[in-house]
C-alpha positions in Angstrom: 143.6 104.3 89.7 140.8 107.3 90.4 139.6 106.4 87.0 139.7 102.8 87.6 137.4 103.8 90.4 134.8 105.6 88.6 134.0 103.1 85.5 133.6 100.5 88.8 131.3 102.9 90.7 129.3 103.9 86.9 128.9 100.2 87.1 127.5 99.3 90.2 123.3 99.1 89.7 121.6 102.1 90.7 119.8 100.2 93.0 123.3 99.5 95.2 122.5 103.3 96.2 118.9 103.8 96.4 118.3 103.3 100.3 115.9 102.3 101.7 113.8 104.7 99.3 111.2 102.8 97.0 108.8 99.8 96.5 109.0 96.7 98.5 107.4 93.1 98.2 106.2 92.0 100.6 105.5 87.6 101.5 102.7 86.2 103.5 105.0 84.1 106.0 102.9 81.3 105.5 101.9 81.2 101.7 105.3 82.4 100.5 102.9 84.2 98.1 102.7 88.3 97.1 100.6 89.9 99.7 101.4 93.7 99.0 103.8 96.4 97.3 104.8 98.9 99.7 106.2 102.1 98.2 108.5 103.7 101.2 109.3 107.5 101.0 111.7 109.5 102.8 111.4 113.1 103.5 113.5 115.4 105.6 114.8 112.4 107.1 112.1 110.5 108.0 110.5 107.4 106.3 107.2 106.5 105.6 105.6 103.3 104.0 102.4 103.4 102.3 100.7 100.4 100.6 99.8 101.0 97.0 98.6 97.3 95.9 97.5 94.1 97.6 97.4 90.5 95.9 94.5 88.5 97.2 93.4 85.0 97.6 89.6 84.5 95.8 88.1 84.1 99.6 89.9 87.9 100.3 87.9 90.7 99.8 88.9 92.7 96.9 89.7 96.0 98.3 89.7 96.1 101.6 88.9 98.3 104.6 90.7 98.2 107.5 88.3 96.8 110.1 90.7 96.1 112.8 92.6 99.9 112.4 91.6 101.8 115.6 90.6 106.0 115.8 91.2 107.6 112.5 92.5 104.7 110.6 89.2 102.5 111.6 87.1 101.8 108.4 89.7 103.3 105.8 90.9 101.2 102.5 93.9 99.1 103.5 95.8 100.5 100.3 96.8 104.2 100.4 97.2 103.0 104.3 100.9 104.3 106.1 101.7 101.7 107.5 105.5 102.6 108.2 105.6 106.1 109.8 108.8 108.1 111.6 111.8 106.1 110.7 114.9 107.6 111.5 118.3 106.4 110.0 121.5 105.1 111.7 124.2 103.7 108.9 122.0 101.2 107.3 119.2 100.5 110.0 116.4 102.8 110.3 114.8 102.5 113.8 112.4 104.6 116.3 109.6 104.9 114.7 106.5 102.0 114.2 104.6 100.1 111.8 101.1 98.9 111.9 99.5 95.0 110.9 96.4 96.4 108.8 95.4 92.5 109.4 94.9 92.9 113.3 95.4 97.1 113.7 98.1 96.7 116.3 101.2 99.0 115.9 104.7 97.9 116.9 108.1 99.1 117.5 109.6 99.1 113.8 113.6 98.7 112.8 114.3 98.1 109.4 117.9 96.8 108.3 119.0 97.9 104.4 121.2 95.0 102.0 121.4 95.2 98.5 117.5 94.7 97.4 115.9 93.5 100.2 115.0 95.0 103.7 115.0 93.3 107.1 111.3 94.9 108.5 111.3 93.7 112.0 108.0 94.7 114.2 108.4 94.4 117.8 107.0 95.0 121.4 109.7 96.7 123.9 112.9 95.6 123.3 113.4 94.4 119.3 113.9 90.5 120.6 110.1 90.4 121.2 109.4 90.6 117.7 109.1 89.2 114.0 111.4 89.6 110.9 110.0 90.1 107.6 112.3 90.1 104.4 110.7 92.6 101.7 112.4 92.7 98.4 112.6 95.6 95.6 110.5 95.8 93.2 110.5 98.0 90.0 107.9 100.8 90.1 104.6 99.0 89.7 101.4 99.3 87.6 99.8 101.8 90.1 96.6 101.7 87.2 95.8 98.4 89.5 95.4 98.7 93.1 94.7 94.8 93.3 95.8 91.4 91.9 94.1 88.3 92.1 96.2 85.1 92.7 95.6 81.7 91.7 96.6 79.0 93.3 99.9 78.8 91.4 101.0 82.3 92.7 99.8 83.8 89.2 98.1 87.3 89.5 95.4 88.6 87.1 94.5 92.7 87.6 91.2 92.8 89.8 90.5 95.9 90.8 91.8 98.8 88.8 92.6 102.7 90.3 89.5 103.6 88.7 87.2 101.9 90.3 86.4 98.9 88.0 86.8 95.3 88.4 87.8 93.0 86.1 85.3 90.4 84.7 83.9 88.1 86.1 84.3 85.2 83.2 88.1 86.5 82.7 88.1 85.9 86.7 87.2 82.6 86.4 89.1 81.6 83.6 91.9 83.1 85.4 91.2 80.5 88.5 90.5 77.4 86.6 87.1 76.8 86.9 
């Protein structure tokens, strides 16, 4: 029987243990594309979530500041932003702490509710009723050599800016759009 046990446990994914620890997809609510990957740490207890890569649209600027962040955040590239800070666990919802909308700069109330590979983000004003649901989903680890995507209008995503600094051409761009 206790063997039984562990050759079912060995072959559970590793993912059915890996928390709330990660990267996450998120969706634009209206789209249904990529909008970002998410990469959500967790140390002595506490989560964070930092944006590592964005997906655009061709009328989005390609790497972003955040004009609408207020104080320190004002003015600072959207990734590398935490947007998820202080999460605190309880069984498989994390709660008490906040996450921010780079896309207006307000902050909300955050709980965040673990299943399998996705997570239940839900930003909120007082009581978590007053609020919106996101569903993010696990990703592998990405390509962190790009820190942006381009989309077409299939949902298909070309590398556009890279970590280093350099953007891809212009002629692959286009080629990459249809035009």
């Amino acid at each position: 029987m206790l063997r039984s046990l562990i050759t079912a446990l060995m072959l559970l994914p590793a993912t059915a243990f890996a928390g709330i620890e990660g990267y996450w997809k998120t969706i634009d609510d209206e789209t249904g594309n990529i909008r970002s990957i998410v990469e959500i740490t967790v140390d002595n207890g506490v989560a964070t979530g930092t944006i590592v890569q964005l997906y655009r649209q061709p009328d989005e600027a390609r790497d972003p500041d955040c004009t609408e962040c207020k104080g320190a955040l004002h003015g600072k590239k959207v990734i590398g932003l935490d947007i998820i800070n202080d999460l605190r666990p309880d069984g498989t919802t994390w709660s008490g702490g906040t996450i921010m909308d780079p896309g207006n700069g307000k902050t909300y109330s955050c709980k965040v509710e673990e299943s399998d590979d996705t997570l239940q983000v839900r930003g909120f004003v007082g009581v978590s009723l007053l609020g919106r649901t996101q569903t993010w989903h696990r990703v592998a680890s990405p390509d962190l050599s790009v820190r942006t995507y381009l989309l077409n209008k299939s949902g298909k995503a070309v590398p556009l800016v890279h970590a280093d600094g350099h953007t891809t051409d212009e002629a692959e761009l286009t080629a990459h759009l249809g035009h």
